[in-house]
C-alpha positions in Angstrom: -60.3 158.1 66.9 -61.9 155.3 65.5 -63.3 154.0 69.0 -66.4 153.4 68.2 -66.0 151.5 65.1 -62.9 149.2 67.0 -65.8 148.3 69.7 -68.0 147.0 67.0 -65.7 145.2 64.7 -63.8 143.4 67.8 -67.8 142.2 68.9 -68.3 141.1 65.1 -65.0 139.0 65.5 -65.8 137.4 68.4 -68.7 135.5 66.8 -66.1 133.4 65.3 -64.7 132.3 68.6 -64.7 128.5 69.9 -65.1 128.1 66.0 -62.9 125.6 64.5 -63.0 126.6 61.3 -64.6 129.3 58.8 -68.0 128.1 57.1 -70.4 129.9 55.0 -72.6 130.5 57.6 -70.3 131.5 60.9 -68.7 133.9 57.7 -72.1 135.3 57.6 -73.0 136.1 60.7 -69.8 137.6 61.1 -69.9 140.1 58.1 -73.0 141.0 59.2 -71.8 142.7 62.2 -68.9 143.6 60.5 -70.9 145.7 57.4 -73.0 146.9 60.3 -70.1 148.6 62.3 -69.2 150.7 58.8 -72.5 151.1 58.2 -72.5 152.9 61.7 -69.1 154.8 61.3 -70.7 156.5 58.3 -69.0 154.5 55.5 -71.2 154.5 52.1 -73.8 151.8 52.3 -72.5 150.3 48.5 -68.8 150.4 49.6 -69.3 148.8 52.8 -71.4 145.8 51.3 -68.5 145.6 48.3 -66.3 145.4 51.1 -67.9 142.3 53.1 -68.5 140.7 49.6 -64.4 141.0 49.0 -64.1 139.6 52.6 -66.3 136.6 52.4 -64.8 135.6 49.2 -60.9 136.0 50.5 -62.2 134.2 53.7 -64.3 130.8 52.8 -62.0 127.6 51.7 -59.1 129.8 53.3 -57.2 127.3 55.9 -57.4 128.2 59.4 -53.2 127.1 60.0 -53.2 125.3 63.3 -50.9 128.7 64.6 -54.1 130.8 64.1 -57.6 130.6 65.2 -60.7 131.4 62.6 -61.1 134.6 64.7 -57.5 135.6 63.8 -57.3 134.6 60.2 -60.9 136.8 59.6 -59.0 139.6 61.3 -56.1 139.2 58.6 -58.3 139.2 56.1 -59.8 142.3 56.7 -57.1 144.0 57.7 -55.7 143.7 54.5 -58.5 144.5 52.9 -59.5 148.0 54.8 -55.3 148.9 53.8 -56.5 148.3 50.3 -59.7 150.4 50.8 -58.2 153.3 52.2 -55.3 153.1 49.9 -52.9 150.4 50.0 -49.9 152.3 49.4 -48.5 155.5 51.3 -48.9 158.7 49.1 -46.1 161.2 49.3 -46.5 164.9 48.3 -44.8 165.9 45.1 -42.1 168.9 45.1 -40.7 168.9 41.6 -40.9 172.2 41.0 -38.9 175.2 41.9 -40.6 176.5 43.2 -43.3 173.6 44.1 -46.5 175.2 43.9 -49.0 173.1 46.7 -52.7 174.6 46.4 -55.5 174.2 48.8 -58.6 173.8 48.4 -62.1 172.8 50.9 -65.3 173.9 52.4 -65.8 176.8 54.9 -64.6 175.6 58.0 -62.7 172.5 57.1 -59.1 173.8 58.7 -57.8 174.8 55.8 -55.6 177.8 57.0 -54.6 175.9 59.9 -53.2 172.9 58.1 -51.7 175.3 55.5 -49.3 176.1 58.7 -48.9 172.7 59.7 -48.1 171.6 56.5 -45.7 174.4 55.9 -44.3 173.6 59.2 -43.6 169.9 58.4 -42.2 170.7 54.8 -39.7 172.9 57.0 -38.5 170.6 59.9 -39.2 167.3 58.0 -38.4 167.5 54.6 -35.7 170.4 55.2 -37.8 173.7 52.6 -38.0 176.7 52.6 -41.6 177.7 52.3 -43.8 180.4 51.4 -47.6 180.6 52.8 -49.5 182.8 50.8 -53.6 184.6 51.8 -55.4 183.7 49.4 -58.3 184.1 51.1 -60.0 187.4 50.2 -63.6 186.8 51.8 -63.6 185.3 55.3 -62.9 188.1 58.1 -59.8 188.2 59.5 -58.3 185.6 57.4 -55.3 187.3 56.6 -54.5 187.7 59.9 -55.1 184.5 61.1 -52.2 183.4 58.5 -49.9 185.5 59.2 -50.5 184.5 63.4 -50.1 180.9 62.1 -46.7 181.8 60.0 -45.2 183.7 63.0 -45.9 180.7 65.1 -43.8 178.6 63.0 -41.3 180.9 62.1 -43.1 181.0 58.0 -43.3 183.8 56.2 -46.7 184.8 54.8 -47.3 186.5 51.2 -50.2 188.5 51.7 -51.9 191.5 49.3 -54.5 193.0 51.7 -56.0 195.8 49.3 -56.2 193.1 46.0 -59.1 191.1 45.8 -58.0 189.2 43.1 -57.0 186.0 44.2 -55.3 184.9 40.9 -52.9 188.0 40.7 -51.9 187.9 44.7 -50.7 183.8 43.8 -49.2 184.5 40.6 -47.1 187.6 42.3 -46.5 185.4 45.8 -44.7 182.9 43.2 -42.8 185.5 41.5 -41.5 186.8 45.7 -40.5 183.2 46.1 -38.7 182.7 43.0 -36.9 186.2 44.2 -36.0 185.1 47.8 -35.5 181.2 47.7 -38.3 179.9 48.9 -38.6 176.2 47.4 -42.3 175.7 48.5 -45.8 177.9 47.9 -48.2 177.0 50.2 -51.3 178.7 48.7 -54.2 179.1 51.1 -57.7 179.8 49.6 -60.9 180.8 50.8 -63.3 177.9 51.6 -66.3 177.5 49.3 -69.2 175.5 48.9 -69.4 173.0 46.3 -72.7 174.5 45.1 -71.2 177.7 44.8 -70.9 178.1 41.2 -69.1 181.5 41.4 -66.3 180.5 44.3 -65.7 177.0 42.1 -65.0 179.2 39.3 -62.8 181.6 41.1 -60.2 178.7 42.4 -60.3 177.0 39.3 -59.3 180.2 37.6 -56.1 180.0 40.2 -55.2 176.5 39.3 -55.0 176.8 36.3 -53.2 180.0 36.1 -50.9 178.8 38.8 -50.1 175.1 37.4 -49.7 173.7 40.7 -47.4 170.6 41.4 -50.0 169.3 44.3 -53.7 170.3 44.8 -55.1 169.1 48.0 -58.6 169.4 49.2 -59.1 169.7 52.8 -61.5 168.0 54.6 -62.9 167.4 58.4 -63.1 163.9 58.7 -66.2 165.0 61.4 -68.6 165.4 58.4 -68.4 161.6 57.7 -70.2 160.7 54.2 -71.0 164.5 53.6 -66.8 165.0 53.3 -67.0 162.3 50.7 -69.9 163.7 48.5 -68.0 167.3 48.8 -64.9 165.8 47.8 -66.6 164.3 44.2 -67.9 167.8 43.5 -64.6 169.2 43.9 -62.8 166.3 42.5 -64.8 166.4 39.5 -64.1 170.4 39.2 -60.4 170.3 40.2 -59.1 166.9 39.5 -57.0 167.1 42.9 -53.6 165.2 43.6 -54.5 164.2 47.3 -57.1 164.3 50.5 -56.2 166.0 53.9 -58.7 164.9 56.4 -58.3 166.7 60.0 -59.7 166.5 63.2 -59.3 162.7 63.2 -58.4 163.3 67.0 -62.5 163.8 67.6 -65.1 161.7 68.3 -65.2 160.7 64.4 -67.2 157.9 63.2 -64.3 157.3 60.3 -66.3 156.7 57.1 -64.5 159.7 55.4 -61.1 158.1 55.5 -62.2 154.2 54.9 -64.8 155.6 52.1 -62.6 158.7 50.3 -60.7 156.8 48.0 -62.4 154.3 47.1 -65.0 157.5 45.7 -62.6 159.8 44.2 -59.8 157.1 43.4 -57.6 160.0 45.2 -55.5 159.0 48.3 -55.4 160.2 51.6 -51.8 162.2 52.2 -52.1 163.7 55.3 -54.0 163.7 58.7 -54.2 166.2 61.4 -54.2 164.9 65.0 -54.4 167.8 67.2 -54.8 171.7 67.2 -50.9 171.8 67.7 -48.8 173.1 64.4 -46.6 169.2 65.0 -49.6 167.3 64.8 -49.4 166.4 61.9 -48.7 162.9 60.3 -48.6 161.3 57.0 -51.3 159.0 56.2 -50.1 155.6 56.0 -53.0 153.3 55.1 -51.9 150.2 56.7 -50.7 151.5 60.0 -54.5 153.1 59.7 -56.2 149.4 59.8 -54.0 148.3 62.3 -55.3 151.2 64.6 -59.3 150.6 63.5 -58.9 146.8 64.6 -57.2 147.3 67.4 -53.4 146.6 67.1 -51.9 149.7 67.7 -48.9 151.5 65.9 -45.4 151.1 67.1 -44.2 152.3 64.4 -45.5 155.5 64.1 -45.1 155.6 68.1 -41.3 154.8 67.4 -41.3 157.6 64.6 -42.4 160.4 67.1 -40.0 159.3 69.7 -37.1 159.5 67.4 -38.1 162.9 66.4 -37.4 163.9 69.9 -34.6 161.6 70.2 -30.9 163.9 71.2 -28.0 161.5 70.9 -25.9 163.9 72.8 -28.9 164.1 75.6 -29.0 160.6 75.5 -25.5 160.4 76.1 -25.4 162.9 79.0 -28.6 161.5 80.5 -26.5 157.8 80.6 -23.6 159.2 82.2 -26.0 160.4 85.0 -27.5 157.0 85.3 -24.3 155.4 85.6 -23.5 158.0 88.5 -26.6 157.7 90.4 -27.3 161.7 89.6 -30.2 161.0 87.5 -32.7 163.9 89.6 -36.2 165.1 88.8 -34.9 167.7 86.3 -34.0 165.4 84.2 -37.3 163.4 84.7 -39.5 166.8 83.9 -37.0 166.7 80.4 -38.3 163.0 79.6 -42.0 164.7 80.5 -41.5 167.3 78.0 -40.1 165.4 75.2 -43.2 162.6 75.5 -45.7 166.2 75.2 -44.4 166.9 72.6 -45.1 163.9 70.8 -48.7 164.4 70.3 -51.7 164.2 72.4 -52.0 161.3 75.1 -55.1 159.6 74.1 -53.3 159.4 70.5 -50.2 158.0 71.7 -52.1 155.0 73.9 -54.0 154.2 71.0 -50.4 153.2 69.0 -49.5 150.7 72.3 -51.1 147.4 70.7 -53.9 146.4 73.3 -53.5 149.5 75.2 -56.4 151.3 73.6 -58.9 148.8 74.1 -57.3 147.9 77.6 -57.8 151.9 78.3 -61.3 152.6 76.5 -63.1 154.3 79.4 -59.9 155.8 80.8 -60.2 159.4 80.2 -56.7 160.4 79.4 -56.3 164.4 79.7 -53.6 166.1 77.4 -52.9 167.5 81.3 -51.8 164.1 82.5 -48.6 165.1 83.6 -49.4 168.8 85.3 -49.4 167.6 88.5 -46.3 165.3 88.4 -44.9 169.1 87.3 -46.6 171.0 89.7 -44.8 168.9 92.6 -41.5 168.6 90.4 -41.6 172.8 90.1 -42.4 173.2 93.9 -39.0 171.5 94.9 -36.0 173.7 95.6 -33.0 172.9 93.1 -31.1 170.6 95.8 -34.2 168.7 96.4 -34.7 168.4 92.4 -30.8 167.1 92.2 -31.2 165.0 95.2 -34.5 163.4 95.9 -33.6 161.7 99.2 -33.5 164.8 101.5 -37.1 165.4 100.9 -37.8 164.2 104.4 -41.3 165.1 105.9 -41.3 168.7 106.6 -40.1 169.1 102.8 -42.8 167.1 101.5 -45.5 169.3 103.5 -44.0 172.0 102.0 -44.2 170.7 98.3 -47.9 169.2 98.3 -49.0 172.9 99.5 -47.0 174.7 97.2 -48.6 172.4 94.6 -51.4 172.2 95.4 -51.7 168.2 95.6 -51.2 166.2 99.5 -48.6 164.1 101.1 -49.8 160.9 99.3 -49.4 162.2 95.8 -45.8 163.2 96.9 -45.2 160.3 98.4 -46.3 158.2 95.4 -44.0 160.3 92.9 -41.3 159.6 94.9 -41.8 156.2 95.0 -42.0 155.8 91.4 -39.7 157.7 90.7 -37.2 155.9 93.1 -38.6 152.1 90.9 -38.0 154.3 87.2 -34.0 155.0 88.6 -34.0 151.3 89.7 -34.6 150.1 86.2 -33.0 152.8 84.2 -29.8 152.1 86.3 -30.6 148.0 85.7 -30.6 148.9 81.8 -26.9 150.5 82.0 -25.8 146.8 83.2 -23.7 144.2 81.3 -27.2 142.3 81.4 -29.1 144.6 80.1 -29.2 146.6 77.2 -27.4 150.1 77.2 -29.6 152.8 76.6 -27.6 154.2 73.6 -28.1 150.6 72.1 -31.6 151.0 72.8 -32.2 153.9 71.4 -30.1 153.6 68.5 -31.9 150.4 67.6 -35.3 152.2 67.8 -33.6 155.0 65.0 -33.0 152.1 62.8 -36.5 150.9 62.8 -37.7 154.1 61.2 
């Protein structure tokens, strides 16, 4: 995500380079480019020229310290200023209630019922509730259904009223089941409508207000660039929603919805979606945003996802088999899945500082790994637990079987062989223990 808009801001920043210091007109030619590349990623034409006008101001009679070069210090500055823009602050969800009522609200086709699940999802494995979807979508064909799919996916389970077409009466009775059966969290999913829609705009603010909800979020697809931001006014000004969930920021978006959103409806971004996945998921943290649009990565967040995947008893088992020399190719296709399940690939490069810019016209496949498991699943057990009887006539027999060659074989087994070197290096007195290693990652959450 964000690609695009990276490309052009990095060019704008290298105007400044061999500079030795910021001047008015070096600042100028800079922001230019700079309120160009917004201009480009769809960001409203005032906001982006407020923007460069809160820049230029932060950046002239600022001194350049000798550790940082005018190209650097014009980064910081708008950096800082793109966190304020889309934010500052991170936003969390509110769950006072009991049960806490979470409404959603957003145009046809925005992924409203999908992120419902997700969200419901995360409130269940992250934050440790018990919640409730509810269809409250009367209208669209097989919306219902699809709900009840996504619930059953997650292990959720979905409120639903098939025969009522009152969307107020199924969400007041789907709070009363809750209240019942201990669920702590109504996730109430509504049909998408058109902000000119005078009749649908009625119909959900009928449900808020008879339902009171602690959060109402309006779902968005950051795709529709400034069109998401003039939607989310029109519903603003009818619903006066808590927060903004923009999804699909793992497309080819231009950005402007999330940089432009809040600076429009003074409402902040919560959540993103990342993925089609039910995990991807992730809370919207403004400033780990801006570090991603310019180009710095996100350990953080990379560190986050890892430790979400993190076993300490796995850990410890997979040490003892490093210690011992027994670390196989089973154990390597367990490290494959647990780095899957962190999220799409192209996502996860783009948190390595550098590595996103580094890999720009890299296609990386969410498949990157299926043929590194095709060879892996075409071994027989002992040649999984012991790598060094694959002699010749066994390698033959794993390329067909995997459909790859010899010199695909070869070269997995020779990486492999360099990935036990190290790993075994790391369980040295020299080096740092693995344990240690990953401990010291949990604490940086």
């Amino acid at each position: 995500m964000f690609d695009n808009l990276s490309d052009k801001l990095d060019k704008a920043f290298h105007i400044l380079k061999g500079h030795g210091k910021i001047t008015e007109v070096n600042v100028a030619d800079t922001l230019k480019e700079v309120r160009r590349a917004l201009l480009d990623a769809d960001v409203n034409f005032k906001i982006a020229k407020d923007f460069t006008t809160r820049v230029k101001e932060k950046a002239i009679g600022e001194d350049v310290l000798t550790t940082l070069q005018p190209g650097q210090l014009m980064v910081k500055i708008v950096k800082d200023e793109l966190t304020e823009l889309m934010g500052g602050d991170v936003a969390g969800v509110n769950l006072s209630g009991n049960p806490s009522v979470i409404l959603m609200s957003g145009l046809q086709g925005s992924g409203k019922t999908t992120f419902s699940g997700k969200l419901a999802n995360f409130l269940q494995t992250k934050k440790n509730k018990k919640p409730l979807l509810v269809a409250c979508d009367i209208y669209r064909p097989a919306a219902i259904n699809q709900l009840h799919v996504v619930g059953e996916q997650i292990g959720v389970e979905v409120y639903s009223e098939p025969e009522n077409k009152n969307p107020v009466e199924i969400a007041l009775n789907a709070i009363k089941h809750a209240k019942a059966n201990g669920f702590n969290v109504v996730i109430v999913d509504t049909a998408g409508r058109l902000a000119v829609d005078e009749e649908m705009m009625t119909e959900i603010a009928n449900v808020h207000k008879a339902i009171q909800p602690q959060e109402t979020l309006f779902v968005v697809d950051s795709m529709t660039g400034q069109d998401a931001v003039n939607t989310a006014k029109a519903f603003n000004d009818r619903l006066n929603f808590d927060g903004v969930i923009l999804t699909k920021l793992d497309g080819d978006t231009r950005g402007g919805a999330a940089i432009s959103i809040k600076s429009v409806v003074d409402k902040p971004i919560k959540f993103i979606g990342t993925g089609e996945k039910m995990e991807a998921i992730d809370v919207f943290y403004p400033s780990r945003m801006a570090d991603r649009i310019l180009g710095m990565g996100d350990v953080v967040s990379l560190v986050e996802r890892a430790q979400e995947q993190y076993d300490e008893e796995e850990a410890r088992k997979l040490q003892k088999k490093i210690a011992k020399n027994e670390f196989g190719f089973d154990d390597f296709l367990t490290q494959i899945q647990q780095v899957k399940k962190m999220g799409n690939m192209k996502d996860l490069v783009g948190m390595i500082p550098g590595a996103g810019k580094a890999l720009k016209d890299v296609e990386i496949e969410d498949d990157a790994f299926k043929h590194i498991e095709a060879i892996i699943h075409s071994m027989t057990p002992d040649e999984r637990k012991k790598p060094a009887i694959l002699d010749a006539k066994r390698k033959a027999r794993v390329a067909k079987g995997s459909g790859t060659n010899i010199q695909q074989v070869n070269q997995l087994l020779k990486q492999f062989d360099q990935m036990s070197k190290m790993m075994k290096m790391m369980q040295g007195a020299g080096g740092k223990n693995l344990m240690r290693m990953m401990g010291g990652m949990k604490g940086m959450r």
